[in-house]
Every structure is written in C-alpha cells, then in structure tokens.
C-alpha positions in Angstrom: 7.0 -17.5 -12.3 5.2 -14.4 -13.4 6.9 -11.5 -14.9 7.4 -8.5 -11.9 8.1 -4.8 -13.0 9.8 -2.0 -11.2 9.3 1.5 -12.3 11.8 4.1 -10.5 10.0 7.2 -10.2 9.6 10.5 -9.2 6.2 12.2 -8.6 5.9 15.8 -7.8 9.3 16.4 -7.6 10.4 13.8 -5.2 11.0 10.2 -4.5 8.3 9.7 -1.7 6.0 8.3 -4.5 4.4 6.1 -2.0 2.7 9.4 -0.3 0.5 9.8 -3.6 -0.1 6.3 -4.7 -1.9 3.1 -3.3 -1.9 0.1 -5.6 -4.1 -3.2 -5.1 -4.5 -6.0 -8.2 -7.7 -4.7 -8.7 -7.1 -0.5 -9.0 -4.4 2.3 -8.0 -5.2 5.0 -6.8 -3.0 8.4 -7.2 -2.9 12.0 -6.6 -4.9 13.6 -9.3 -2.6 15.9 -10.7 -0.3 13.3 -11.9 0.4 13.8 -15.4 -1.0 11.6 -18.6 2.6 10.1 -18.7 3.6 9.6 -15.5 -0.4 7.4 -15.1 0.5 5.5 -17.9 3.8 4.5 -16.7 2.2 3.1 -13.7 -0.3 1.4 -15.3 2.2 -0.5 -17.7 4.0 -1.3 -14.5 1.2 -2.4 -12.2 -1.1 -3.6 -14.8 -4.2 -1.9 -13.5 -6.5 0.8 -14.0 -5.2 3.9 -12.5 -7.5 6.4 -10.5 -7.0 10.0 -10.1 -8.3 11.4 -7.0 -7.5 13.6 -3.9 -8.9 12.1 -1.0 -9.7 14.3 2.1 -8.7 17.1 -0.4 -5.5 16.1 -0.7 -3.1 14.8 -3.1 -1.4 12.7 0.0 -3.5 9.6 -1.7 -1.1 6.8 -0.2 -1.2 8.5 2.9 -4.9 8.9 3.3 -6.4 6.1 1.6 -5.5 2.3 2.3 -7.3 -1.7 0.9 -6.9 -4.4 -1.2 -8.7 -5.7 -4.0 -11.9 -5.8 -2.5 -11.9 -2.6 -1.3 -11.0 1.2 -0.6 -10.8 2.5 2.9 -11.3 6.1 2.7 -11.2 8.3 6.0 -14.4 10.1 7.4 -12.5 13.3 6.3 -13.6 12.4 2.5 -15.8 14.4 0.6 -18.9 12.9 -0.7 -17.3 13.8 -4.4 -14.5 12.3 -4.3 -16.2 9.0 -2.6 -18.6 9.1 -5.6 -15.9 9.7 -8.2 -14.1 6.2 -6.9 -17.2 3.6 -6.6 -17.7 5.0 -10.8 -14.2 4.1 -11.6 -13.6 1.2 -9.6 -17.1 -0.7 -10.4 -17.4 -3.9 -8.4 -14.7 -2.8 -5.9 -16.5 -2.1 -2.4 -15.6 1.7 -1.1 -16.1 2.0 2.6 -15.8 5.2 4.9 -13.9 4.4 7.9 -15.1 6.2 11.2 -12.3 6.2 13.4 -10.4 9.7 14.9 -7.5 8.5 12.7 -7.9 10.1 9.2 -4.6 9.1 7.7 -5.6 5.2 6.7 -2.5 4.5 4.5 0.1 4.9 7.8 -2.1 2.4 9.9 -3.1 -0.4 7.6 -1.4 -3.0 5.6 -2.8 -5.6 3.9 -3.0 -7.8 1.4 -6.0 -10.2 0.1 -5.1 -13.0 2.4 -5.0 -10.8 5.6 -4.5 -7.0 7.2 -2.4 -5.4 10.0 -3.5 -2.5 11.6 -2.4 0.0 13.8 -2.7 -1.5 17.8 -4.8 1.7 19.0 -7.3 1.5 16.6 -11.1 1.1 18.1 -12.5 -2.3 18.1 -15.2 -1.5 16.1 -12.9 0.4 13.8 -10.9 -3.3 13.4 -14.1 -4.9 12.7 -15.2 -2.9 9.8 -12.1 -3.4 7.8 -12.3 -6.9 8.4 -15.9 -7.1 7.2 -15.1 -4.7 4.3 -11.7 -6.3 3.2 -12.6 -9.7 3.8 -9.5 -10.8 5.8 -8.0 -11.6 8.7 -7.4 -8.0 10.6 -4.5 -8.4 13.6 -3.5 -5.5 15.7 0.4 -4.8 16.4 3.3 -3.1 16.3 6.5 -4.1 13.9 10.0 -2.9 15.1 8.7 -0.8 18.1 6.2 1.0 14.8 2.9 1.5 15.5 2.0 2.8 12.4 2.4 -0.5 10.7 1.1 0.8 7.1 4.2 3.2 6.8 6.7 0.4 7.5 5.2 -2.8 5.4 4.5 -3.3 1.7 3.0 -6.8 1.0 0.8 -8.1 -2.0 -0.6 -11.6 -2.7 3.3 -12.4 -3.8 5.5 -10.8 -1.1 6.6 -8.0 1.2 8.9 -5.5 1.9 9.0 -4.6 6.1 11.2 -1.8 8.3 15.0 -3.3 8.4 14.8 -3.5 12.2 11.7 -6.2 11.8 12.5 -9.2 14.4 13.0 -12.8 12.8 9.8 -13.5 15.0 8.1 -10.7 13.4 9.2 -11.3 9.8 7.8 -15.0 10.4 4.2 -13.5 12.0 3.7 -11.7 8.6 4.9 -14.5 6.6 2.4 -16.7 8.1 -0.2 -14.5 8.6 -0.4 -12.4 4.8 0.4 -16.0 3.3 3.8 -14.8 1.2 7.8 -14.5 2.5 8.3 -11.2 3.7 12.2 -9.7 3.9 13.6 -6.8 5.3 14.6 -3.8 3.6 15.0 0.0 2.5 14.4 2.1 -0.1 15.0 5.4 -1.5 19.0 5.4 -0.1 18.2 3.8 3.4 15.0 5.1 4.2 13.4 2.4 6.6 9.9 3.8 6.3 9.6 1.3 3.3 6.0 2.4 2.1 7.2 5.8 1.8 8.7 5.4 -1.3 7.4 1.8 -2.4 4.2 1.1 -4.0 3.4 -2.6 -5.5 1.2 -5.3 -6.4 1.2 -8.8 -7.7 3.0 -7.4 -10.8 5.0 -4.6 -10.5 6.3 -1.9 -8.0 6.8 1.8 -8.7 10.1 2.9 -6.7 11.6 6.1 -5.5 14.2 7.3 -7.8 16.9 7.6 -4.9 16.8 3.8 -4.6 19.8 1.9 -5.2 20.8 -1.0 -6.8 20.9 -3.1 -3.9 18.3 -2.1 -2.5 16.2 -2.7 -5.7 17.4 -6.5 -5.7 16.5 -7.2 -2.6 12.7 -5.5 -3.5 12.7 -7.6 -6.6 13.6 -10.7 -4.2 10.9 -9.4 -1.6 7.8 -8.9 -4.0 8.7 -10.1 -7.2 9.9 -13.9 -6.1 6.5 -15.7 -5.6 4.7 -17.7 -7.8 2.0 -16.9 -10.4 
C-alpha cells in the first residue's frame, strides 16, 4: 500500500484551506499569495508541482477552479492571463474555459480520473464539454439533498470523503461510479461541507487545522486506504 500524507493547515488565517487549493496527481493549484513555505509544505504532501494563481481574480482557487489530471476547468470569468500563466506551468495538462452561467466550478464538480459528478442544473452542453475535456464519465445528481456536489465530495484515484448525511445507496453510486470506496465524514470540527476544508490526491491530503483526531482517521481510512 502506498504511503498517504496529511498536512493540517491553515492558509490565510483559517482552516477553510480547500477555498484556495485544488489538487489533482498531475498539479495543485493555489491562491497566489500563499507563502514559499506554506507551497512547499503542500508539495511535500501531495507530491506535485504546485501552481500559484488567482483565477477570475480571485484567490478563492478551490472554489473557482475544478479537474483532474487531464485537465483544469476554469470559469468564463477567467482572465486571458491567468489562463496563459497555467497551460506554461502545467505543460501537457489540457486547460479548458467552461461556458456555463455558473462561474464557481470547484462547488459543482467532483471528479476523479475514472469519472465526474456534476451539479444536476448544469446545461447539457456544459456536461458534455467536461466530459470531452476530462475524459470521464460525467453524471448529474444531487448527494444528501446537495446540489452543489463539488462542495460536499473529495475523491481521488484511491478514495473519497462525501457529506455525513450521504445515503448507503448514494455512498455505493460513487463507489461504483469513481471506481474507489467512498465513506462518510467531516472535517474541520463537524463541518459536513467536506471540500471546504479537505484537499487530496492519490498521496496526500492537506487538512484544516480545526480537524480532529477522529475525524482525521476516518480521512486517512477514506483516501489513504487504497492500493498503489
């Protein structure tokens, strides 16, 4: 079994680290104002190159940008900089601009590199051009009554972590459908809204400081329990 991480952070002052990071195995992503230590800390952790960029202007990175390995899916509200500044770092790693009236990407869309969830209201056409630039299944739906599925679910090509309230038959969809076991869970002291202060890929996870011990087991269980 491979060797899985956990950094417990803070960025900017607060615990909500997934708001300013988006980690695939392939590149993170993270508020630009992050500081030398704090980006090195992540890399160690994730074992990937780490980006700094605002996207849409922003330092809200996690919130505003979403992928997987293949590729970033930035929001139409992007700035031609900033979409240039990514393709040079990230290489062979396909950047798409997402046309769709929702600019905030990282609340609607979860996904792995086996599959994608997506928020139910999104356009059709919107659906089909994250499937063709992420190269996975794409399924609308809801989790737990959530339509904004990429708040609620963390899941890489080992695991995920999904909203406590998660049915057993919606905890079994994901399983099948991303291709890893999925568990319920919190972090950052009982905070449901799991992507919020969780950021991870297939070897390590930066956490929010305010997370507990048990709630750190069972994130170590959730993402850190596959195989190599």
């Amino acid at each position: 079994m491979a060797r899985f991480d956990v950094a417990l952070m803070n960025i900017h002052g607060n615990s909500n680290v997934g708001v300013y990071l988006h980690a695939t195995d392939s590149y993170v992503l993270a508020s630009p104002d992050i500081t030398e230590e704090e980006a090195r800390r992540i890399e160690e952790v994730t074992r990937v190159q780490v980006v700094k960029t605002p996207v849409s202007g922003t330092r809200l990175v996690g919130v505003m940008a979403t992928g997987n390995s293949n590729a970033v899916l930035l929001p139409k509200t992007s700035d031609a900089e900033e979409v240039r500044r990514i393709k040079e770092a990230l290489g062979d790693v396909n950047v798409v601009v997402v046309e769709t009236r929702n600019n905030a990407l990282g609340n609607l869309v979860a996904a792995n590199d086996r599959a994608a969830v997506v928020y139910p209201q999104l356009e059709d056409e919107t659906v089909k051009a994250i499937q063709d630039a992420l190269g996975v299944e794409v399924v609308k739906m809801s989790i737990a009554g959530v339509l904004t599925v990429g708040s609620i679910l963390v899941v890489t090509n080992r695991g995920g972590l999904v909203h406590p309230d998660a049915s057993e038959d919606e905890v079994k969809e994901l399983s099948n459908l991303f291709k890893v076991p999925i568990l319920t869970g919190t972090v950052n002291f009982g905070v449901s809204f799991v992507r919020t202060g969780l950021v991870a890929n297939s070897w390590g996870a930066v956490v929010g400081e305010d997370t507990r011990g048990p709630e750190l087991a069972r994130i170590q269980m959730a993402l850190g329990g596959g195989v190599e």
